[in-house]
C-alpha positions in Angstrom: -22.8 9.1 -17.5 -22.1 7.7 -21.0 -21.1 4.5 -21.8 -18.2 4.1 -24.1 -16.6 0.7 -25.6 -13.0 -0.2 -25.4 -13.6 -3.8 -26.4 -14.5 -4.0 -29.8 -14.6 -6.3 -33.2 -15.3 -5.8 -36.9 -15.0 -7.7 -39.4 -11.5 -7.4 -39.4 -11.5 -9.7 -37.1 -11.7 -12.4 -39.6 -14.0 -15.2 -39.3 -14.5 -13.3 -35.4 -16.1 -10.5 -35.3 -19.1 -9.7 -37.9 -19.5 -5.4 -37.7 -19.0 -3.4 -40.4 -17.0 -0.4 -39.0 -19.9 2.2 -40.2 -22.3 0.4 -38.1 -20.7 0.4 -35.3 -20.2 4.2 -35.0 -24.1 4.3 -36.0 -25.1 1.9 -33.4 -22.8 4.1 -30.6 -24.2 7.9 -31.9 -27.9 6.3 -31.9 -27.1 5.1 -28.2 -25.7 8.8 -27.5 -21.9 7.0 -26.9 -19.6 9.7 -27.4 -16.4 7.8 -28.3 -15.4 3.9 -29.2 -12.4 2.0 -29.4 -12.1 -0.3 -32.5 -9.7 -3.5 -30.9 -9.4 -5.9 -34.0 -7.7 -9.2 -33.3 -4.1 -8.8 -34.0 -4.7 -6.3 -36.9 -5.3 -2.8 -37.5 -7.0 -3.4 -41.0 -10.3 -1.3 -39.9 -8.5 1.7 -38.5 -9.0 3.9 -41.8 -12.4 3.4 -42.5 -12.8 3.8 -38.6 -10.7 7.3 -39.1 -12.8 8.1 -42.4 -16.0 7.5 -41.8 -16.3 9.2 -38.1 -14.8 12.2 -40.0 -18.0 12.2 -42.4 -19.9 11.8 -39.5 -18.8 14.2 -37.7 -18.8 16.8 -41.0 -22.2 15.9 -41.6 -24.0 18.8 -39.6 -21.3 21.6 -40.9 -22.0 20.2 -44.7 -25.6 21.0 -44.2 -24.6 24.6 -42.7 -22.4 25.1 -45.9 -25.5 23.7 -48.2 -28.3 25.5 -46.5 -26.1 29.1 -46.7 -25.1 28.6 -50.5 -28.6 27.9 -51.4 -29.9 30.7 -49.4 -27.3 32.9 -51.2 -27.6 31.8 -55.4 -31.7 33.3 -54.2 -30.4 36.3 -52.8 -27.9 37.1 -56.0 -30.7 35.8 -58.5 -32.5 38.5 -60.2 -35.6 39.7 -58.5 -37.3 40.6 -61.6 -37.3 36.9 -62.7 -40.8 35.5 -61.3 -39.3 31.9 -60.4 -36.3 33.8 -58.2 -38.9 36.0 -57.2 -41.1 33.0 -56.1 -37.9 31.6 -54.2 -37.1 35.0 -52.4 -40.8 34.6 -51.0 -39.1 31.2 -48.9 -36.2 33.2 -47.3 -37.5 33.3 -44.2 -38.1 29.5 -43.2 -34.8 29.0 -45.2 -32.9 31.4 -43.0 -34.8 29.9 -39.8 -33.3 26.5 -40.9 -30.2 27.9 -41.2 -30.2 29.3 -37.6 -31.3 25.7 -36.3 -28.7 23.8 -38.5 -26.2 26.6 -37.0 -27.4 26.2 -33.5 -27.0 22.2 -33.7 -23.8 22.3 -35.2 -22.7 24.5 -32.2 -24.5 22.2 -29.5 -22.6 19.0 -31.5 -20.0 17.3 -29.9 -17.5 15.3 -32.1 -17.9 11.7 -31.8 -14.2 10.4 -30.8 -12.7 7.2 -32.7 -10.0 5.3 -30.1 -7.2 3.7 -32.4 -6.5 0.5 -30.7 -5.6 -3.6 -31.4 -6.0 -6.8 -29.3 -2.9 -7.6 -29.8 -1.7 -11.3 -29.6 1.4 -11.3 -27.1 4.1 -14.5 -27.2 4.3 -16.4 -24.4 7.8 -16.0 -24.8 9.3 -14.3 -27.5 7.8 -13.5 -30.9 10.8 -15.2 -32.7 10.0 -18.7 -31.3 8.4 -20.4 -34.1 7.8 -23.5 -32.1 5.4 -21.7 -29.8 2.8 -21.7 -31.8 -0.1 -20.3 -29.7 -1.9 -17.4 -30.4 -0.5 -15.6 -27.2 -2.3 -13.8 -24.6 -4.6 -11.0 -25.3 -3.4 -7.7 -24.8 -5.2 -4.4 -25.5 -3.8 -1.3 -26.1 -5.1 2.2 -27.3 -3.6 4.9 -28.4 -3.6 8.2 -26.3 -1.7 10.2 -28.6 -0.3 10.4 -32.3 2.8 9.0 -30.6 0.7 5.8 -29.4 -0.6 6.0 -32.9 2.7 5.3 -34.2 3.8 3.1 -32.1 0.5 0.9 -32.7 1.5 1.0 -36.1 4.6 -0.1 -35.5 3.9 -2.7 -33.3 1.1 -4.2 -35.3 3.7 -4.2 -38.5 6.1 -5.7 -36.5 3.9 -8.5 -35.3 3.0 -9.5 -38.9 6.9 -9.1 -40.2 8.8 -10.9 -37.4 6.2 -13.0 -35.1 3.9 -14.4 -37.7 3.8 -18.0 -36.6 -0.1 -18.7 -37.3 -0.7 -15.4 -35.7 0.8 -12.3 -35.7 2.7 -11.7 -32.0 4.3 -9.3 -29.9 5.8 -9.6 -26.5 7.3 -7.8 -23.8 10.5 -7.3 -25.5 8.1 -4.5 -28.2 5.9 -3.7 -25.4 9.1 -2.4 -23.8 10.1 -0.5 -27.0 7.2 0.8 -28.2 5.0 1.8 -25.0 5.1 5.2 -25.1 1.8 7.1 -25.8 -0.3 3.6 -25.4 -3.2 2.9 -22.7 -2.8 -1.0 -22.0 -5.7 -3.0 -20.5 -5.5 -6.6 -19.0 -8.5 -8.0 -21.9 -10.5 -11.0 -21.9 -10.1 -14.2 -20.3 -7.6 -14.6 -22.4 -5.0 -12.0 -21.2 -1.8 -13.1 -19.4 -3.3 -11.7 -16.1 -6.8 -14.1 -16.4 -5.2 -17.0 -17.7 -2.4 -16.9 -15.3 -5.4 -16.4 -12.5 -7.4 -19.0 -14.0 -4.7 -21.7 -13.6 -4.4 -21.1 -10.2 -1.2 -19.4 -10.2 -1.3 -15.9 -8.1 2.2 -15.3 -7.7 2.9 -15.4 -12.1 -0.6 -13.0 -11.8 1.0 -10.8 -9.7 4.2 -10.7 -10.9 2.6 -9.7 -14.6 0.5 -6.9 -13.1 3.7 -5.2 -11.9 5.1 -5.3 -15.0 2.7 -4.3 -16.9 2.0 -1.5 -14.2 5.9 -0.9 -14.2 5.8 -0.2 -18.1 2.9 1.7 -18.8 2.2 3.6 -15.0 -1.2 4.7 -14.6 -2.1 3.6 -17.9 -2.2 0.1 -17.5 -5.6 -1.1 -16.8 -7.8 -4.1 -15.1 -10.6 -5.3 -17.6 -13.9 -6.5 -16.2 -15.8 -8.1 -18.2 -18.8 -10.2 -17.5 -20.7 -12.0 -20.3 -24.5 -13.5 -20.5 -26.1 -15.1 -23.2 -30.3 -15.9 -23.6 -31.4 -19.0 -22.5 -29.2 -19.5 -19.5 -30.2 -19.5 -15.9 -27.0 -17.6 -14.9 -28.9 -17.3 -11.3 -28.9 -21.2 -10.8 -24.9 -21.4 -11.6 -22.6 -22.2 -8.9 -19.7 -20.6 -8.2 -17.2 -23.4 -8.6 -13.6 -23.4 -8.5 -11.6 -22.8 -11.8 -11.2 -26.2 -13.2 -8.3 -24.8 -16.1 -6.8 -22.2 -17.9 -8.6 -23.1 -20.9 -9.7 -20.3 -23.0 -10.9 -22.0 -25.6 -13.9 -23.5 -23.2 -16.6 -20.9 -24.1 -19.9 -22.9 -22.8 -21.5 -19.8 -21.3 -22.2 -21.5 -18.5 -17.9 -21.6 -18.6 -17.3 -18.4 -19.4 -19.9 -16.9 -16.9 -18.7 -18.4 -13.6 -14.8 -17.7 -15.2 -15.3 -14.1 -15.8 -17.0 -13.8 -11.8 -13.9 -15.9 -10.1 -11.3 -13.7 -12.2 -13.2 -10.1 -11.8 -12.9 -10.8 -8.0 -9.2 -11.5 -8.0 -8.9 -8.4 -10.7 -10.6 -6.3 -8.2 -8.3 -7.8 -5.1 -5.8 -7.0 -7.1 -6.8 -3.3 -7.7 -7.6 -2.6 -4.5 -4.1 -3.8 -3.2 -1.7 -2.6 -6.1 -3.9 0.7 -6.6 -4.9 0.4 -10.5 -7.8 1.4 -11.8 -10.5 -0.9 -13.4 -12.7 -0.4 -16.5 -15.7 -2.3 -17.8 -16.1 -3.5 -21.4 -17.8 -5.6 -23.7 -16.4 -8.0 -25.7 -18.9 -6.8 -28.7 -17.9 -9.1 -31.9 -21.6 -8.3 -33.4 -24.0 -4.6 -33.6 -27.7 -5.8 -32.6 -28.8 -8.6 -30.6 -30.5 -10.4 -33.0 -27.0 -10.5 -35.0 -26.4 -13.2 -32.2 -27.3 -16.2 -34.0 -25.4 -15.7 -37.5 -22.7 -14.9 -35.5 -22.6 -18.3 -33.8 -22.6 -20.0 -37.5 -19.5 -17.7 -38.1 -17.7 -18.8 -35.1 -18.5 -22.6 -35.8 -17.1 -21.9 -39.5 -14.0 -20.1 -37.5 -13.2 -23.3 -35.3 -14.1 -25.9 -37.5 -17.2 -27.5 -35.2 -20.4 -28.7 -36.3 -23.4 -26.3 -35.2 -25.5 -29.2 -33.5 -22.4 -30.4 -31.4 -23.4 -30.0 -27.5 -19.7 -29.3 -26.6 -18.3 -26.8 -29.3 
């Protein structure tokens, strides 16, 4: 069974995520994934070159039918009593045998499938409070449809035009409006279902997933998600009690036992309210050994110092 990401950054992300859109659909066709989401925080800047670019990809194999047969037929129209056509005509064969391979692989060749989505930010409260000034929870949401398209779009202008307050929100008041067509996963450890589990409080957990499960039906989502990072003995780690809600304490030690305490209430949670669960990645790089620049960019994004023990 192939894998395919729903959890993904470019460098639209700003100052988050390092991909460049074109190597991220390389990276997933060289690992035989048939499909990705692109997920950029609070934006949908990359969507177009995501749209563009899979389209070449995907054209790539019926351009070299389209080559191959006009080259095959300027020989056969050239004039036979010319000695260089003549020379060509002699080649026919292995060109026409190409042709039938290209043909055959083209036929065989299943489109790689780009997933429109966002992480969007959500208000707390409502996207018009400009004293709130958090971020929001996490949210994602994918588009189904050209009707979830749409409604992306229009959410994601929406966030930028009338809850830009040093990010651009939504909340449930949009969600409510502009559902239709979207597939809506619970995100990170910094959705409104995790945090909400991570600062103890079950009942606001609760009370979230059957809204969310409410709006959206059977497309609303539980996210798993479960991080490691080289270096760490994740098999010595305890599993200690959620100190805070804290997202922005990303030790992976931190995040490791977090994303264990919250998976198990997310699968309790599952199990009892009967939603499904998928597994993602929160990929903000292409290739492991990206791993280390991207830890400078992230030190840039939150202003720390790259030899400080607690950033």
């Amino acid at each position: 069974m192939s894998f395919v990401h729903l959890h993904v950054h470019s460098h639209y992300s700003i100052l988050d995520g390092m991909s460049k859109v074109t190597d991220l659909v390389d990276k997933c066709q060289r690992c035989g994934m048939p499909a990705m989401a692109l997920t950029d925080h609070g934006n949908m800047f990359g969507i177009k070159e995501f749209l563009d670019y899979t389209k070449k990809v995907n054209g790539k194999l019926k351009k070299a039918v389209g080559e191959k047969k006009d080259e095959i037929g300027k020989i056969e129209k050239g004039d036979p009593n010319d000695p260089e056509v003549a020379k060509l005509k002699g080649t026919l064969p292995q060109l026409k045998e190409e042709l039938a391979a290209l043909e055959q692989k083209a036929a065989d060749y299943k489109p790689f499938k780009p997933i429109v989505g966002i992480e969007a930010y959500c208000a707390h409260q409502s996207r018009f409070k400009e004293k709130d000034t958090s971020r929001g929870w996490h949210l994602i949401l994918l588009a189904k449809n050209k009707q979830g398209y749409l409604n992306l779009c229009k959410l994601s202008s929406l966030a930028f035009i009338e809850g830009f307050h040093r990010h651009a929100r939504i909340d449930h008041e949009l969600l409510e409006k502009y559902h239709e067509g979207i597939i809506c996963s619970s995100a990170c450890l910094g959705g409104e279902v995790p945090q909400k589990i991570m600062a103890g409080d079950d009942a606001g957990a609760r009370e979230s997933i059957l809204w969310f499960k409410q709006l959206f039906g059977d497309d609303y989502y539980l996210e798993l998600q479960r991080h490691i990072m080289d270096g760490v003995n994740y098999d010595s780690l305890v599993d200690n009690q959620v100190e805070s809600g804290n997202e922005e304490d990303r030790t992976p030690e931190s995040v490791y036992k977090r994303q264990r305490q919250v998976n198990a209430k997310l699968l309790e949670y599952a199990a009892e309210y009967g939603i499904k669960v998928i597994a993602t990645n929160d990929a903000h790089f292409v290739d492991q050994e990206h791993a280390e620049a991207h830890d400078r960019l992230i030190c840039i994004s939150t202003n720390a110092d790259f030899i400080s023990p607690t950033r």
